[in-house]
N, C-alpha and C positions, 0 to 999 in steps of 0.2 A: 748660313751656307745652304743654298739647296740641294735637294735630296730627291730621287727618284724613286720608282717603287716597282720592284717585283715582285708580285704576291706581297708577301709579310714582309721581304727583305728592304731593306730601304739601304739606299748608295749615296753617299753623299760626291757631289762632286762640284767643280768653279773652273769657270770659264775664263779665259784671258782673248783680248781683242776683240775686231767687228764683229758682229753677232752678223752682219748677214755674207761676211767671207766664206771659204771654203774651212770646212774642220778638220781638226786632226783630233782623234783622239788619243792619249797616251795612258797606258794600260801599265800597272809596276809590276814588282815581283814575289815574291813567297814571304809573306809576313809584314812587308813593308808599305808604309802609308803614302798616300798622291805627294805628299812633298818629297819623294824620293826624284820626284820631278821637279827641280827647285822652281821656285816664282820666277827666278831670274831667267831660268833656262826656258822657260814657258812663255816670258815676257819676248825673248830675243826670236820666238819660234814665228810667234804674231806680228812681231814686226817686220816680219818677211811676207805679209800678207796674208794669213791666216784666222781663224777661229779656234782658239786653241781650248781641251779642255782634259783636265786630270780627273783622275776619281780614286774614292777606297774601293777596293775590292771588298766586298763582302768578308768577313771575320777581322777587319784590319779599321784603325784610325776612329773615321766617326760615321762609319756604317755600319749596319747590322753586324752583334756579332751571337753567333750561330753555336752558341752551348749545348753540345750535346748534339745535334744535328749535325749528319753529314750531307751530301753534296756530290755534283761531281761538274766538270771543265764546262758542262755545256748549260750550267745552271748561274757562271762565272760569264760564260758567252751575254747570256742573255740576259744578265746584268747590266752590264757594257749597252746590248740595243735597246734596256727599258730611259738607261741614261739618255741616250741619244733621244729618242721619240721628250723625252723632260725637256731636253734643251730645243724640241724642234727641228732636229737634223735630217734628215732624207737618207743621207750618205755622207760617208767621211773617212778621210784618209786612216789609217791604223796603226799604232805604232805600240809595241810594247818589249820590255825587257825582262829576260828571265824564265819567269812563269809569266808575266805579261807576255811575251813572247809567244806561249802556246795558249794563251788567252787568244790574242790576236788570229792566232791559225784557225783556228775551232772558230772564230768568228766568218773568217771568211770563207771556211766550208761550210756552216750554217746557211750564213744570210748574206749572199752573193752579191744580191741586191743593193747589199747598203755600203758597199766598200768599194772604194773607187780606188788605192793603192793600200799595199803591208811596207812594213819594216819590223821585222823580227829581230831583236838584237837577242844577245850573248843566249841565246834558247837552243832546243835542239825539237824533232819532232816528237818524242816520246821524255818521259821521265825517266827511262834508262840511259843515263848518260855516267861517264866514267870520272866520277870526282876523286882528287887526293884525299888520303886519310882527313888530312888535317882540315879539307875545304868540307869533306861532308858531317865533320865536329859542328862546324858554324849552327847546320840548321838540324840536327839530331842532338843535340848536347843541351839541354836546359841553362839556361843562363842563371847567375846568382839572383837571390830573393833579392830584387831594389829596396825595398822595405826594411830589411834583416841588413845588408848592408851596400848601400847605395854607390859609394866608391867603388866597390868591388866591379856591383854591374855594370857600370860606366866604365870599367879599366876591360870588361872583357869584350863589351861592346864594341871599344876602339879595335882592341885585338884583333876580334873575329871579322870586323871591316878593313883591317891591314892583310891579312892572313888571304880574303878573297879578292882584294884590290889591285890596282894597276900600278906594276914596277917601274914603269916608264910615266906614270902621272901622278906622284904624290899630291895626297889631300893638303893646304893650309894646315900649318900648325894651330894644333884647338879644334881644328873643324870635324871630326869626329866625333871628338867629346861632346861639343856645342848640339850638334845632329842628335846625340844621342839623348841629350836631356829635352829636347825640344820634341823626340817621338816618343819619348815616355811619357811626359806631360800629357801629350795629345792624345795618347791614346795605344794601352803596352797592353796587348792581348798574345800572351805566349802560345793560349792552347787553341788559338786560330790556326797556325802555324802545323801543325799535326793535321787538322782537318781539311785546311788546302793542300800538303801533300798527300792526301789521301785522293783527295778530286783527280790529281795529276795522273797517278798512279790509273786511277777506275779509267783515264779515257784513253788507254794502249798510245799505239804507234798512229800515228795520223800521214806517217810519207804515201799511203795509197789515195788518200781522198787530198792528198794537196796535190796530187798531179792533176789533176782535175782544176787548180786554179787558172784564172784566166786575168789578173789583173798582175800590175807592175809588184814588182816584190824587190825590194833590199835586203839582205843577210846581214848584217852584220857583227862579227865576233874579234873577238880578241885573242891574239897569238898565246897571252901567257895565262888565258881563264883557268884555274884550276878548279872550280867546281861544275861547270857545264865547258867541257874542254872544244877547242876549234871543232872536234869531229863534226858536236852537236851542230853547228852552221852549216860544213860542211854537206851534212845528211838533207839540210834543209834546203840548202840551195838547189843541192841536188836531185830533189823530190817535186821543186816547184817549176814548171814549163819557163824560161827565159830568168829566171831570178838571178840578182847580181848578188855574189858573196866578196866584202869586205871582210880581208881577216888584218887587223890592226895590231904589229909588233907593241908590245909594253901594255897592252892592256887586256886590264883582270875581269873580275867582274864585281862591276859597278860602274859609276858613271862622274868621277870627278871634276872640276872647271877646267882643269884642261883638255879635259876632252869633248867638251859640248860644242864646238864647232864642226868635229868626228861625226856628234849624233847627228846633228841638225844637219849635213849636208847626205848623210844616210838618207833622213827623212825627207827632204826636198829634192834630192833625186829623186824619190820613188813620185814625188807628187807633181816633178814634172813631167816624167814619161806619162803618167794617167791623161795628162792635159793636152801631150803629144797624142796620146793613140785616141783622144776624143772625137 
């Protein structure tokens, strides 16, 4: 897998499609590895005519991970454009969830230049966003030792991705559990997780420097997210000069197969209007 290079940080990222199409990059979210963007949903992204490409975020999967080092959003930004400059990109559509989501902001206040449409899903402009008790357990609550007892982490993993999920889009039966042993394998870095919400935190409120955008933007959130709730879209749409906000009954936060037709037509709205206002 190739890997990019910021300073000492290295990103590992893969590409899907024509290499000399338009890009989208897709940015994930707090703790979670590029396959939180499944192959499948990557593959269907590209066959819509694109250059599609994931990556780890830095402390995550099989990039750098940052022991003891902190960081902050705009060190995550330019992550994302050392990727881009790896693969050869000029500019590329942007799309991330979550904390990908204020990845993607901070990128396109940064480097203007290189983004030609956003899709910020289930995000909000700042890290103060109003989560339920039980959705901000998920990413404050240490998970059991896998080591010490394996079943256990596997049962709470399912858990904590039901608890923040889409009521209206149930995951396949197994497909939680399966997710969860396939990102362990890959790469189970707990105390990444603390250090990227620290980044979030260090970079405030961003609705003053997104008004300032000038490219097509998609919002998109979910009606019943309980850990970054509708407001957070809300605020975002709100903040961005012409941005469309999607707010989708039944869905949590995450991104299950029934809902990737939801994402992708988020995403390709945004990447038509850019080719519109060209």
């Amino acid at each position: 897998m190739p890997k990019a290079t910021n300073g000492a940080v290295e990103i590992a990222y893969e590409a899907f499609g024509d290499g000399a199409a338009e890009t989208v990059l897709l940015i994930n979210g707090l703790g979670s590895q590029m396959t939180r963007w499944p192959a499948d949903f990557c593959g269907r992204l590209a066959a819509r005519g694109f250059r599609v490409i994931r990556m780890d975020n830095r402390d995550t999967g099989l990039s750098s991970w940052l022991d003891g080092r902190s960081y902050v959003l705009k060190d995550m930004a330019a992550d994302a454009m050392a990727v881009l400059d790896a693969a050869g990109v000029k500019q590329a559509h942007i799309a991330g969830v979550s904390m990908g989501g204020m990845i993607v902001q901070r990128i396109a206040i940064d480097y203007p230049a290189r983004v030609l449409s956003m899709t910020s899903i289930m995000s909000a402009t700042s890290g103060d966003v109003q989560a339920t008790p039980e959705a901000m357990a998920v990413i404050t609550v240490a998970p059991p030792d896998p080591k010490a007892d394996f079943e256990a982490f596997l049962a709470n993993a399912v858990k904590n991705a039901t608890t923040i999920g889409s009521p209206g889009y149930p995951w396949p039966e197994g497909a939680l559990r399966e997710r969860a042993i396939a990102e362990y394998e890959r790469g189970f870095n707990p105390a990444g997780v603390g250090r990227q919400r620290q980044a979030i935190g260090a970079d405030g409120d961003r609705a003053e420097e997104l008004k300032g955008l000038k490219i097509p933007v998609v919002v998109l959130h979910g009606a019943d997210d309980p850990l970054v709730q509708p407001v957070g879209g809300e605020q975002t749409a709100a903040a961005i000069p012409g941005a469309e906000l999607r707010i989708i009954p039944g869905m949590g936060h995450d991104m299950p197969p029934g809902l990737y037709d939801i994402f992708l037509d988020a995403i390709t709205t945004a990447t038509a209007r850019a080719k519109a206002d060209a």
